[in-house]
N, C-alpha and C positions, 0 to 999 in steps of 0.2 A: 504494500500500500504506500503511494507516494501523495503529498500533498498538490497543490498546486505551484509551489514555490519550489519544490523542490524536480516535480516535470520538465517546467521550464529549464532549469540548469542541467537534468538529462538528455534535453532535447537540443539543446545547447553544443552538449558535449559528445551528439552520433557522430558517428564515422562517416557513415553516408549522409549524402543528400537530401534535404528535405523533399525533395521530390519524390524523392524512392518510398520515403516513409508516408507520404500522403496516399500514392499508389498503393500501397498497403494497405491503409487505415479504410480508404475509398472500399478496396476489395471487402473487406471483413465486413463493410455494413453492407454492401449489397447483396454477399451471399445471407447475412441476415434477412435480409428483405425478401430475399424470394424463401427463403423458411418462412417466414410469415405470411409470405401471401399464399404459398401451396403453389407453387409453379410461376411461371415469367409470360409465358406467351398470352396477350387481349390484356393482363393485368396496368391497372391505372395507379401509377404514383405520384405524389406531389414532393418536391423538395424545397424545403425551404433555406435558403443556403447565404449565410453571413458572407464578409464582406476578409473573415481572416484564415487561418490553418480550419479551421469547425468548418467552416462555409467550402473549402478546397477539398475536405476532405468529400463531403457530400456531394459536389458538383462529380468529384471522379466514383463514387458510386450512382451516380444518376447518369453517366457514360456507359459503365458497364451493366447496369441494366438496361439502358437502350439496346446496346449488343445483344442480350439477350430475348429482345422482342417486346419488351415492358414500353408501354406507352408512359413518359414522363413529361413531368413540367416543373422547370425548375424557376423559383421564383425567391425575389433578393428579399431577404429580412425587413431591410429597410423600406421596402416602399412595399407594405402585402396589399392588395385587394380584400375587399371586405368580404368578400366571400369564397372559398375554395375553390377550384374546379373540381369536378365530382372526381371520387377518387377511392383507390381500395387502398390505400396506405401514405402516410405522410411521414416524411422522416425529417426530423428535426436538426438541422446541422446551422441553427440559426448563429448562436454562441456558446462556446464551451469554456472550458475550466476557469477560464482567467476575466472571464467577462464582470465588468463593475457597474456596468449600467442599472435601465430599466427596458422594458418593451412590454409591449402588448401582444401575444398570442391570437391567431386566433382559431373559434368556436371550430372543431371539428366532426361536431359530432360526436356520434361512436365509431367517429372511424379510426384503425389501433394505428397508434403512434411507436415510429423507428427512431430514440435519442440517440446522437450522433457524441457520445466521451459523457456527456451529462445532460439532463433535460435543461434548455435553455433557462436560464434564471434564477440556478438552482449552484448555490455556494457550492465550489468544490471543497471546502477546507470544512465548513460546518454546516451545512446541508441546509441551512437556512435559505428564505428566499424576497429578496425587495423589488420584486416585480412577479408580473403573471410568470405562470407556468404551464406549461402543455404538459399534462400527465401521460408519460410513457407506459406504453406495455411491454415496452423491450429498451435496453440503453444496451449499446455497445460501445466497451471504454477501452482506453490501450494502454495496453503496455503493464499495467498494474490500477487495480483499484482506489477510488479516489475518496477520503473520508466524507466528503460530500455524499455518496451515492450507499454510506451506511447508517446515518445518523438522518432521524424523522426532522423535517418532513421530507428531504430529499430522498431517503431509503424509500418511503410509495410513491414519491411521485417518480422513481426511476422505474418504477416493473422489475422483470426478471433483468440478472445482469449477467454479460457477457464481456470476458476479456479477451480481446484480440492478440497475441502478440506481433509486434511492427517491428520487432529485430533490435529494441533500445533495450539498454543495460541499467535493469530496476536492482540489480543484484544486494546495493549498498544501504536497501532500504531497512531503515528500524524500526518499522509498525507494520504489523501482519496480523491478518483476518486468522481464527484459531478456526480448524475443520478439523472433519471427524479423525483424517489420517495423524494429525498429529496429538491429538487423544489419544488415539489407539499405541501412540509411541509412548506416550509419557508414563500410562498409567499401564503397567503391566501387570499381568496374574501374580498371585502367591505364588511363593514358592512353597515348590511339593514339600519341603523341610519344617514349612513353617506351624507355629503355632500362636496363641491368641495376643502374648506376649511383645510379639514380634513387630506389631501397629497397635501401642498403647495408648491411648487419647483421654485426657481431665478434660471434661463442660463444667466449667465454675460457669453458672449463670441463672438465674432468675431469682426471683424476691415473693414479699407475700403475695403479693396479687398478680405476680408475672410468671407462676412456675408455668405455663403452657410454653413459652420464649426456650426453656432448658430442655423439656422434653422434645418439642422440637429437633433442635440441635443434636442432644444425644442420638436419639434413634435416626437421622440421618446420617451420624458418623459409624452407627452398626450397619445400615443399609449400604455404605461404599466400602465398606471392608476393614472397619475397624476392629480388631479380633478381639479388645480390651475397652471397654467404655467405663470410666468413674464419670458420675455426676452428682453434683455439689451445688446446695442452694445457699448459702451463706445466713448464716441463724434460722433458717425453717425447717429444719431434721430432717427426716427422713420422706421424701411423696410416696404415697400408696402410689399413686398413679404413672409415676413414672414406668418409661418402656421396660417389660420384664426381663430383656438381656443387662442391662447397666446394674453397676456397681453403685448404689448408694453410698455417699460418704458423709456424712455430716461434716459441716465445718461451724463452728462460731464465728457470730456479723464483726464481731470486734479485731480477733486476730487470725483471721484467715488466710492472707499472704504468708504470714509467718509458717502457718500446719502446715499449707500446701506445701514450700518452700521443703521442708523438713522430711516431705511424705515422695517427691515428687522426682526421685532415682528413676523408679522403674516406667516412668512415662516416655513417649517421644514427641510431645507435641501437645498444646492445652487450647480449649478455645476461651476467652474472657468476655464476658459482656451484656450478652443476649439479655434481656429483661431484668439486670441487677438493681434497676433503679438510679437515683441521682442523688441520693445522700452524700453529704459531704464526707462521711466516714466511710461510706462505699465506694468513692472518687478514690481516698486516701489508699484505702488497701489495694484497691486495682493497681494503680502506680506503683505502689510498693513490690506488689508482685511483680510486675513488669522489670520493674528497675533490674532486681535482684533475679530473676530465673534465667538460663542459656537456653533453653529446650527454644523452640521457634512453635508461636504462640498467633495466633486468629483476634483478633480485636474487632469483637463489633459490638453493635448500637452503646448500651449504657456506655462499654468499655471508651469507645469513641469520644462519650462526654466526660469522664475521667481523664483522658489524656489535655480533653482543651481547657479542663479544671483551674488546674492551676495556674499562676502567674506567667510562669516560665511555659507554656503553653507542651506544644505535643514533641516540637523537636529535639529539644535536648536530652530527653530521655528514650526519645527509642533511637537516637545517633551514637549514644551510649549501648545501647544493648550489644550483645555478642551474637544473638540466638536470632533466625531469622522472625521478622513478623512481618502480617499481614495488616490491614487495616481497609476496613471495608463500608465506607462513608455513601451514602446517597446525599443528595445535594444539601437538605437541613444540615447534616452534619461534617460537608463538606466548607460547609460554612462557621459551623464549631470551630473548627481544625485551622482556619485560614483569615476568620474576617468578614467573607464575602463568600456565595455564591460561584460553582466554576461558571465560567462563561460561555458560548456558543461552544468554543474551541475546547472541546471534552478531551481531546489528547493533549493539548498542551496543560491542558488544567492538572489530570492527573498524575502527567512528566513532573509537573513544579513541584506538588504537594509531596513525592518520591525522591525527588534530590531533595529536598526541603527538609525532610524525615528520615532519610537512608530506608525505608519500610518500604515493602511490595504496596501499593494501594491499587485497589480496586472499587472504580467510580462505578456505582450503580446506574442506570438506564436501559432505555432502550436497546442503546446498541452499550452493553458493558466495555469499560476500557480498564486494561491492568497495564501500569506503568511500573517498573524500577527503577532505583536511585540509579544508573548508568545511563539512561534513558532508551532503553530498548521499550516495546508497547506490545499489546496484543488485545484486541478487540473482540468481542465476544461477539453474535448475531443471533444467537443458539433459541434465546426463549423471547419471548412477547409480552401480550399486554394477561397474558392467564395468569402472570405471575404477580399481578398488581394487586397481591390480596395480604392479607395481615398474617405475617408469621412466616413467607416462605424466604426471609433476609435472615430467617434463624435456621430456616433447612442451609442456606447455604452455608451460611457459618461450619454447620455439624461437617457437609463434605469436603470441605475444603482442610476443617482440622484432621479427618480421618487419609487424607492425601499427603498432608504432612505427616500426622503417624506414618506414613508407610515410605517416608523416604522421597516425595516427592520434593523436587526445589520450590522453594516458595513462588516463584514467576510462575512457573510452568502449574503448582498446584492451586494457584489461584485462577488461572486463565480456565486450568482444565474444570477447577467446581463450579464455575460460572456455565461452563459451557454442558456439562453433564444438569446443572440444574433447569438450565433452558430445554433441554433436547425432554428432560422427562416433563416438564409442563408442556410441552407441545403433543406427548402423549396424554395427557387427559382429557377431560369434556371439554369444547370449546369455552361453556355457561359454567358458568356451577364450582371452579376450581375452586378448592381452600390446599390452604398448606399442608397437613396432615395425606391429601391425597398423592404428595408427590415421595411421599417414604417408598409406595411398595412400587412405584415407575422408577426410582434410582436405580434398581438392579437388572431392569429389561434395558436400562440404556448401557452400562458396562457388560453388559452378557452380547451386545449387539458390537461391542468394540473388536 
């Protein structure tokens, strides 16, 4: 995935001739085009074609589907006609990537739109948009994906996406879309040797009126393969109700960094936060424990407001740690963490807060972004709007800490529980989701790896 600022400088620096690459870019959307329309010969196209490289490219696909017997007409951005000429496909090559304007689109109907790198009007960097838009049903982009064309509203108003490659050198790029194949890499089977020991996982998390946040968590880190689950509500003893595989452990509200601290040899990994509350004495121990543990530890919701607690805010303590950790803010507490609000620019936002912290962070959304402190990124696309319900920011937590029990890097383990959390919401009811229903979908999406 390349920005728009950073294309330009690849495009900059081909070997070949711009010309060769537009003949390219031309080919890829015409042989689109006749997929779309189910064959070439009587079919009617419209092109609508700018005035820069978007517009060149579309004129040399509106050549070689004439070649093909495709009746076209290609017409300038700048001066359209109020009305289309009828037509069985329109392909948008008005403006791409880098366009700062406005324009006005026009009405086509239902007739399916061919976007030419990106739908005209639509940020390549933050998918925002300050003018009309032609809603595609197909985009075909080059060379590598543009963050514009993953991040709402530009991810619908592009359609399905296709990347062409034009022969440019994306090699250098440090943000990539996470797919199924590199799940399947990261998170490998048990091994035949093993035992429960082996991926041991602490859920310190919930409070009186928040134990649903732990159980959560818990029983989604036994669903990915945690062979050892303790869970710990901090002065509320022991829950009847917790999932019947975990390890209840009582802790006391008062000194419970301390026990943990003390108990916490045989673990490989803790997650802190889900539902603790925001007591200033519950801020204090979370920290506490943080400061002082090496294991590499998941920090979410309460935990998030514990680190922005104090004075000395989130970074000097987990810049301090040894042990890797996670941190896993949606925008309220992305705002905790920093001040403000991340801004359009969802990868730069959670780049800064990662050098800023040394910690993996993982920006919740639409499209999930995980950053590390070196600035490498990796974008999620996995789940939807199913997951927009109370409680499934505590399933993630449980997977994510159950990936670091097993040995996962915290980059890779946070990208991949983001994305096994998505892919099992997209297996449940379209209506109807809660959190609890994605426990028993976590293991049809690792058994599919």
């Amino acid at each position: 995935m390349v920005s728009p600022e950073e294309m330009r400088r690849i495009d900059a620096s081909a070997v070949e001739p711009l010309e060769v690459l537009v003949e390219r870019a031309g080919a890829a959307v015409a042989r689109a085009a006749v997929r779309m329309l189910g064959g070439s010969y009587g079919k009617r196209v419209v092109v609508i074609a700018g005035k820069g490289n978007n517009g060149a490219d579309g004129r040399v696909a509106a050549r070689r589907l004439a070649d093909r017997g495709v009746q076209v007409t290609v017409l300038d951005a700048a001066g359209l006609p109020e009305r289309l000429p009828e037509c069985d496909l329109v392909i948008d090559a008005a403006y791409g990537i880098g366009f700062r304007g406005t324009w006005t689109p026009p009405d086509v109907g239902g007739t399916p739109v061919l976007a030419v790198d990106i739908p005209s009007g639509v940020d390549g960097l933050t998918g925002q948009c300050d003018s009309g838009v032609m809603p595609a049903d197909r985009t075909v982009t080059f060379a590598a994906l543009k963050p514009g064309l993953l991040f709402p509203p530009g991810s619908v108003l592009a359609g399905t996406l296709e990347i062409a490659d034009v022969g440019l050198d994306v090699s250098g790029s440090s943000t990539h879309l996470v797919q199924h194949q590199d799940v399947a890499e990261w998170v490998t089977p048990r091994r035949p040797d093993s035992h429960k020991w082996r991926a041991s996982l602490w859920v310190i998390a919930g409070s009186g009126g928040m134990l649903g946040a732990a159980r959560l968590a818990a029983a989604a880190a036994h669903r990915t393969g945690a062979g050892m689950v303790y869970l710990s509500t901090p002065g509320a003893g022991v829950d009847p109700l917790a999932p019947t595989e975990v390890v209840n452990h009582p802790l006391s509200s008062g000194t419970w960094a301390q026990d943990t601290l003390n108990a916490a040899g045989r673990f490989h990994a803790f997650v802190v936060g889900p539902g603790m509350g925001r007591l200033d004495s519950t801020a204090l121990q979370i920290r506490e424990f943080l400061a002082a543990t090496a294991r590499p530890v998941v920090v979410d919701g309460d935990g998030l407001f514990a680190l922005a607690w104090s004075t000395e805010g989130a970074a000097p303590l987990l810049r301090a740690r040894t042990g890797e950790t996670v941190i896993t803010p949606h925008d309220g507490e992305y705002a905790l963490l920093t001040g403000h609000r991340p801004g359009y620019d969802r990868i730069d936002a959670a780049r800064s807060l990662a050098s800023r912290t040394g910690a993996v962070v993982l920006l919740k959304g639409p499209a999930t972004v995980v950053a590390d402190p070196s600035g490498n990124v990796l974008v999620v696309t996995a789940g939807d709007e199913r997951l927009a319900t109370a409680g499934t920011g505590d399933v993630l937590a449980g997977i994510i800490g159950a990936l670091l029990a097993a040995g996962v890097p915290a980059f890779r383990a946070a990208a991949a529980g983001a994305w096994i959390h998505g892919q099992a919401a997209r297996r449940g009811p379209a209506r109807g989701l809660v959190a609890s229903d994605l426990l028993a979908l976590i293991p049809t999406v690792l058994a599919a790896l």
